[in-house]
C-alpha positions as CSV (number, residue, x, y, z in Angstrom):
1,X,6.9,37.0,-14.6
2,X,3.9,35.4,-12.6
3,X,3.8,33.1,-15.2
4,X,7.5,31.4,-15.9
5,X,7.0,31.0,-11.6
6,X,3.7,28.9,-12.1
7,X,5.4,26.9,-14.9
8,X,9.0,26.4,-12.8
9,X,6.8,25.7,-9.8
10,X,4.4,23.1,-11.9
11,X,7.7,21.7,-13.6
12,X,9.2,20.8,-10.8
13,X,6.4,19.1,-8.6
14,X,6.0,17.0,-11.7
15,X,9.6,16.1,-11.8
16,X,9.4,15.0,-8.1
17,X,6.2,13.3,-8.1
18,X,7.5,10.8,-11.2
19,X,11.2,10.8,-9.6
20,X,9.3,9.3,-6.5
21,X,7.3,7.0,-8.6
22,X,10.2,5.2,-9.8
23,X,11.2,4.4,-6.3
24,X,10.9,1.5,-4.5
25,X,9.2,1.6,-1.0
26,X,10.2,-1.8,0.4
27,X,7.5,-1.5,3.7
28,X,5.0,-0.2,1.2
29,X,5.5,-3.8,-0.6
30,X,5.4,-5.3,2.4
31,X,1.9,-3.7,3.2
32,X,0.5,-4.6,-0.2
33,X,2.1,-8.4,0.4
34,X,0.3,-8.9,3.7
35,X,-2.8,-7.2,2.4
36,X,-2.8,-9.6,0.2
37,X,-2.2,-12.5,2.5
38,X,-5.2,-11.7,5.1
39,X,-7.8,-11.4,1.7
40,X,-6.5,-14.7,0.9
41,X,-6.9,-15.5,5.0
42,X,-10.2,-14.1,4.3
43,X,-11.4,-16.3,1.3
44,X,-10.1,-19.4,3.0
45,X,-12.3,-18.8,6.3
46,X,-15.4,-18.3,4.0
47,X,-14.5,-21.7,1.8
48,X,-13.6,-23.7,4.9
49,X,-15.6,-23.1,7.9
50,X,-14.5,-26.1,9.4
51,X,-11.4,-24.6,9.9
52,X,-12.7,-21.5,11.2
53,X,-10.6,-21.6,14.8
54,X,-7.5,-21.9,13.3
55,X,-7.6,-19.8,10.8
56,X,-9.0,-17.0,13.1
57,X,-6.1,-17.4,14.9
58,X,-3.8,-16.7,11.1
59,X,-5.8,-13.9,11.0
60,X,-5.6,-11.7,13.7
61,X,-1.8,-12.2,14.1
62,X,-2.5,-11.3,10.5
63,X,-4.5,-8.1,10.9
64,X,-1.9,-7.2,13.8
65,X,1.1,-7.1,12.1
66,X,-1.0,-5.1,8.8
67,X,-1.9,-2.4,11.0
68,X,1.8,-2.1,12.2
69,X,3.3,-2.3,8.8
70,X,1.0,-0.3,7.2
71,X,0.2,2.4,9.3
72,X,2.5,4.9,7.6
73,X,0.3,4.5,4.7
74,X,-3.1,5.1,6.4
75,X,-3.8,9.0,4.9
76,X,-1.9,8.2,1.5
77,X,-4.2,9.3,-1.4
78,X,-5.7,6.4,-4.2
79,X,-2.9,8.3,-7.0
80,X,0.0,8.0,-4.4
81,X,-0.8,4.6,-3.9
82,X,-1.2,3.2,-7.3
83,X,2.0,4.5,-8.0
84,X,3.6,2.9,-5.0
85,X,2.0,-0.1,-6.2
86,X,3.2,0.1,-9.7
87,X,7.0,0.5,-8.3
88,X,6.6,-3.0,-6.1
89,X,5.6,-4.9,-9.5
C-alpha cells in the first residue's frame, strides 16, 4: 500500500516538473536576454577602455533593470534553471 503511494506521489511530481518544463516563462527570457546583454556590456568595457564613461553609464541602468527583472529568480535551483532556459530557446 506504502508503496503504490510512493510511486503515485513520484509519478506525479515528475509529470509536473516536465509539464512545467515545456512552458514558456516570458520574464524568465527576459532575465536570461539582459543577462546576456550586461556580459556583453561587460566584454566591451574591458576591450574599450576609452569608452569606459559611457559605457558605465549602459551598465548600471543595465544592472538596475536585471535585478528588477530577475529577482523572482534569485533562490531558483541550477536544474530549474536550465530547464527554464531550455524552454526560451
Amino acid at each position: 500500500m506504502f508503496k503504490s503511494k510512493l510511486f503515485i506521489l513520484i509519478s506525479t511530481g515528475f509529470l509536473f516538473f516536465s509539464c512545467e518544463e515545456n512552458n514558456k516563462d516570458p520574464q524568465f527570457c527576459e532575465c536570461l536576454s539582459i543577462s546576456k546583454s550586461l556580459n556583453e556590456k561587460n566584454k566591451t568595457l574591458i576591450e574599450s577602455p576609452e569608452k569606459r564613461e559611457v559605457i558605465l553609464e549602459e551598465l548600471k541602468k543595465l544592472v538596475s533593470e536585471k535585478r528588477r527583472i530577475c529577482k523572482p529568480y534569485e533562490q531558483m535551483t541550477g536544474e530549474e534553471m536550465i530547464a527554464r532556459e531550455k524552454a526560451c530557446d
